[in-house]
C-alpha positions in Angstrom: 12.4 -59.9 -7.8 11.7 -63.5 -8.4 13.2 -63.3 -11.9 16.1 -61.8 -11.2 16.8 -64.4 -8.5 16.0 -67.2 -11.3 18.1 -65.6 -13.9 21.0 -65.1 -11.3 21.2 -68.5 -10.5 21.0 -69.4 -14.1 24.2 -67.8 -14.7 25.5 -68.9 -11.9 25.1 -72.9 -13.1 26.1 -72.2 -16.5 29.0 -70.8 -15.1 29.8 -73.6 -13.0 29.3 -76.2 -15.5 32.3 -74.7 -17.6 34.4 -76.5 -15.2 34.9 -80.3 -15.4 35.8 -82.2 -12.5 38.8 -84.2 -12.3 39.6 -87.2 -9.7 41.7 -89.8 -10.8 45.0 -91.9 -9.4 47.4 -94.5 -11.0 49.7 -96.9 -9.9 53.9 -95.9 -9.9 56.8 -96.4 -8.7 58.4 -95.1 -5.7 61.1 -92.9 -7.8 58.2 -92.1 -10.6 59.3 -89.9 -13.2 56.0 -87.0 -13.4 56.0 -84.6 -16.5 53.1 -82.0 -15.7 52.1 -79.5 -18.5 48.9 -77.0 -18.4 48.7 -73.5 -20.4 47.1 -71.9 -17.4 45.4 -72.3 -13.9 47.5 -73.2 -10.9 49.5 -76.6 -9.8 50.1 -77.7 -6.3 52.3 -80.6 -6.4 53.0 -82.9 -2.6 54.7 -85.8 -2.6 53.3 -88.4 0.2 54.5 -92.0 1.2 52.1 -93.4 -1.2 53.3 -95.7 -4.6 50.6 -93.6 -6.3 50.3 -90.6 -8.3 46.8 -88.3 -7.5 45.1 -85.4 -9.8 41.9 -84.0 -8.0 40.9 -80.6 -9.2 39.3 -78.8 -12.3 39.5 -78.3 -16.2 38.3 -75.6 -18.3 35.4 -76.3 -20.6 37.3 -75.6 -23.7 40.0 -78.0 -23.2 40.5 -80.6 -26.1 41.9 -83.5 -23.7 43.1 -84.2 -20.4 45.9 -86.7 -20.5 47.0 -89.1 -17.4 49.0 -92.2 -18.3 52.0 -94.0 -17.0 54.3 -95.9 -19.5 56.7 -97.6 -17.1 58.4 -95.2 -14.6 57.2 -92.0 -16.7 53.8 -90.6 -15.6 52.3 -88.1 -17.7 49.6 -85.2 -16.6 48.8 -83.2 -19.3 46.0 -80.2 -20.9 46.3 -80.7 -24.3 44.4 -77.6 -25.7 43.4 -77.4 -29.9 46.1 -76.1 -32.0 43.7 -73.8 -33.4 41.2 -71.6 -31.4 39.1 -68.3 -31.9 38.3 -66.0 -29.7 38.9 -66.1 -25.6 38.6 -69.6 -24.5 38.9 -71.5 -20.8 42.1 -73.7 -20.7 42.1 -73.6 -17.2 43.8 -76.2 -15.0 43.8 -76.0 -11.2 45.2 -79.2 -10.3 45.9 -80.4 -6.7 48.6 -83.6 -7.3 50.1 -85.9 -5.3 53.3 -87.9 -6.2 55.7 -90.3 -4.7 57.3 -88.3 -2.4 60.9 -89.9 -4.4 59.4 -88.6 -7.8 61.5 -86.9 -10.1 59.5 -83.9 -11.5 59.3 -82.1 -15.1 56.7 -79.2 -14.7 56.1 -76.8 -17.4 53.5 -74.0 -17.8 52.4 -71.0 -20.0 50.3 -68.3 -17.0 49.9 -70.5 -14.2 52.1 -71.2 -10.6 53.3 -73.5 -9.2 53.9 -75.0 -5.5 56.1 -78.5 -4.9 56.4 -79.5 -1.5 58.1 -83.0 -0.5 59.4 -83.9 -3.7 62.8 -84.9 -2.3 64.2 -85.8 -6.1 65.3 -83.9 -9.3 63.1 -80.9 -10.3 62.7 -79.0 -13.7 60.2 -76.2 -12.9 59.3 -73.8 -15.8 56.4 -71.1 -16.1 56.0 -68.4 -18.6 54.1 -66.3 -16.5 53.8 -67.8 -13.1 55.5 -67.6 -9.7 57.1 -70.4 -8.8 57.5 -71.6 -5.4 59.6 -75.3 -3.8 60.9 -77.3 -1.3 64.4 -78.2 -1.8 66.1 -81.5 -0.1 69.6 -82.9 -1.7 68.4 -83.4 -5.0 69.3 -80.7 -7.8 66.7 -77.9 -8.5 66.1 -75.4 -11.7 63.4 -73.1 -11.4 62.9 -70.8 -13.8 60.0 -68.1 -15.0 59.7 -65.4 -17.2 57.4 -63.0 -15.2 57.0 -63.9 -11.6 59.0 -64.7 -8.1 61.1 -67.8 -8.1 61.1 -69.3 -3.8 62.9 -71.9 -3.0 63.4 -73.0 0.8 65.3 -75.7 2.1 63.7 -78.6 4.3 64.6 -78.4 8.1 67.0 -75.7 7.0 68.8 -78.2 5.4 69.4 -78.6 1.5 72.5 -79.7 -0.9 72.6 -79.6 -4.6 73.2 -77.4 -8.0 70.6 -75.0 -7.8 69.7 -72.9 -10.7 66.6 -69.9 -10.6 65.8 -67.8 -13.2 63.5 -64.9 -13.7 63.0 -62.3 -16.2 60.6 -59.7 -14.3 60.1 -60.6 -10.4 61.9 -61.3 -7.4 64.1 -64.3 -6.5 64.1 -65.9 -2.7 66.6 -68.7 -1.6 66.6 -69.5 2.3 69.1 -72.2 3.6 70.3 -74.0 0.5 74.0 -75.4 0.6 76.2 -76.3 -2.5 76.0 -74.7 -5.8 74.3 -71.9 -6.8 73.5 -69.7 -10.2 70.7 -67.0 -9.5 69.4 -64.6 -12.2 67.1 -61.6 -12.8 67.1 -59.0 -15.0 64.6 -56.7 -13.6 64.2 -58.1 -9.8 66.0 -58.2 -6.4 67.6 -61.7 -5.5 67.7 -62.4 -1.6 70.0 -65.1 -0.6 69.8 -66.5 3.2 71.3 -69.0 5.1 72.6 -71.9 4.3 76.6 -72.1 2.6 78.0 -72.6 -0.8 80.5 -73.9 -2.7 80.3 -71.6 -5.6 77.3 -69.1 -6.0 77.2 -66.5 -9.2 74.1 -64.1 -8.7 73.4 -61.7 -11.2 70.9 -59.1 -11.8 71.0 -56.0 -14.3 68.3 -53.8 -12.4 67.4 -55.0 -8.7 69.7 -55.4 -5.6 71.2 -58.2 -4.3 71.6 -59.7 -1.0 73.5 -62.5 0.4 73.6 -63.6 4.5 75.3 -67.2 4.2 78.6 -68.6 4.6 81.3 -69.2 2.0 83.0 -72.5 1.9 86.4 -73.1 2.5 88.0 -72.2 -1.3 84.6 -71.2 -1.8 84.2 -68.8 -4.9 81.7 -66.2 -4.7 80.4 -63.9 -7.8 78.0 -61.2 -7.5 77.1 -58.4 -10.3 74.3 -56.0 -10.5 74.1 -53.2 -13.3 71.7 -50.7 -11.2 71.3 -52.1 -7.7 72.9 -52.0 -4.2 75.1 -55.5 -2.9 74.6 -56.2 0.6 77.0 -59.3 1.7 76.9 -60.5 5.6 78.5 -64.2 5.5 77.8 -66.2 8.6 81.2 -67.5 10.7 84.4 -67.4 9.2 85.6 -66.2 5.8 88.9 -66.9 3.9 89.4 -65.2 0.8 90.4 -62.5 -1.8 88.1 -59.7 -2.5 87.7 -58.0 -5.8 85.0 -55.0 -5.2 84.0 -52.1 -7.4 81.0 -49.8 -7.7 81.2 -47.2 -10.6 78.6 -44.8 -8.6 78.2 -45.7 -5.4 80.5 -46.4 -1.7 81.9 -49.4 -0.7 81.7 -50.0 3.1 83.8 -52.8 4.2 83.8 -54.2 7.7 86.9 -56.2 7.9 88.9 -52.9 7.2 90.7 -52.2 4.0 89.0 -49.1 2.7 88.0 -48.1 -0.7 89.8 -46.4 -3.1 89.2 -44.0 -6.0 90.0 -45.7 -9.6 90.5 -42.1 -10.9 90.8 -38.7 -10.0 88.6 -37.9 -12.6 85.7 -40.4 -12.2 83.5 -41.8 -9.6 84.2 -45.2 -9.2 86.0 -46.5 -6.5 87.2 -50.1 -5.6 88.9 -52.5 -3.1 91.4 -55.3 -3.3 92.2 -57.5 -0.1 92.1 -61.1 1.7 90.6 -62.0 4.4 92.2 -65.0 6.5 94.4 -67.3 4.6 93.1 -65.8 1.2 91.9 -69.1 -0.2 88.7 -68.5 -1.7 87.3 -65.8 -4.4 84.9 -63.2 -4.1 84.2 -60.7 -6.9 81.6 -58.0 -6.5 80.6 -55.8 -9.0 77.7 -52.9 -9.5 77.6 -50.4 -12.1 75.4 -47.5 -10.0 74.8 -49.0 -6.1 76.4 -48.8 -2.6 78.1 -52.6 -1.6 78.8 -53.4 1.8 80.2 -56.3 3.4 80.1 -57.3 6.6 79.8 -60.6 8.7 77.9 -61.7 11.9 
């Protein structure tokens, strides 16, 4: 018994020691630009009312360098991993950072997430395989992954900007942002709520799509799925002209005007109306899905 208890901890340690600590912080400036970049792990980025930039957390064993360097306003954090390798190696990074809360951000991964809350600047956030998961205030956002969720959430509910989320396989999530939007999946559901816009296009080939927000005045509105049901509610008033159709599916439509049949010899039906003084656009579009549109 003893000996299994000795060689039990042994493997224990050894595994522990494959991780390297890291606890460092640099000077910058209040509107810092911060380039992150790790192959895989996790990154939790929080900006705080501190002129410094903050890395605590661990590295994998295996990793050739860990890079943290400012050259003016430009901060760099980086894993650089050897351009050759054999066999299955740690490259780990699980990084808890802490920026400016003005920073600007760059953050790019191969397979790991990432979380930014109270970066009230610019963000470029990109993961190969990683969710991906903000805080938006009036500063311009693109999100985008290749497998995993995209969540962004405005602060207090309250968020202006070009916003632009992208994912290839998983779900997109965007509560209370205002302005201008572009959202799109090709195998995922995209959930718009709260919040207004400008112009919005939302697009997904398999996944359904729904949108509970308001539409601004001349606002243009564009949503397409291939295989998926549309389910628009806008808050308050709407003025505009509807363009609807649904190859295989019903079109329910709450201000009225009811679908019609595009031919007596195929399935697809569609609707053409305005709503109030006309002066907006909305264009919805699903190959095989039910759309319905309604407000509250």
């Amino acid at each position: 018994m003893n000996r299994l208890i000795l060689t039990t901890l042994g493997l224990l340690l050894a595994s522990t020691a494959l991780a390297e600590d890291v606890d460092r912080t640099i000077d910058a400036h209040s509107g810092a630009r911060v380039s992150v970049s790790i192959v895989e792990g996790s990154l939790d980025i929080v900006g705080w009312d501190r002129n410094e930039v903050q890395v605590r957390g661990t590295i994998g064993d295996d990793v050739e360098e860990f890079v943290f360097e400012r050259d003016g306003k430009d901060i760099l954090i980086k894993v650089k991993v050897p351009s050759r390798n054999s066999g299955r190696k740690d490259y780990s990074a699980n990084l808890d950072i802490r920026v400016p809360a003005g920073s600007s951000l760059d953050v790019g991964t191969v397979s790991a997430d990432i979380e930014v809350e109270g970066v009230t600047s610019e963000q470029e956030l990109q993961s190969v395989s990683g969710d991906v998961s903000t805080e938006a205030f009036a500063a311009d956002i693109d999100a985008e992954t290749v497998s995993g969720d995209v969540e962004i959430e405005a602060h207090n509910d309250r968020a202006s900007g070009e916003w632009e989320l992208s994912t290839v396989s998983g779900d997109i999530v965007a509560i209370g942002l205002s302005g201008e939007l572009e959202a799109n999946v090709v195998s995922g559901d995209i959930r718009v709520i709260g919040g207004g816009f400008s112009r919005a296009r939302i697009e997904t080939v398999s996944g359904n799509l729904d949108f509970s927000a308001a539409l601004a005045a001349g606002g243009k509105l564009d949503m397409e799925s291939v295989s998926g049901n549309i389910d628009l509610e806008f808050e308050g008033e709407v003025s505009a002209r509807f363009d609807v159709e649904s190859f295989s599916g019903r079109i329910k439509n709450c201000f009225g005007p009811k679908a019609e049949r595009t031919s007596k010899y195929a399935p697809g039906v569609e609707l053409s109306f305005s709503e109030g003084a006309g002066d907006g656009r909305v264009s919805l579009s699903t190959l095989n899905g039910n759309i319905e549109i309604c407000k509250r």
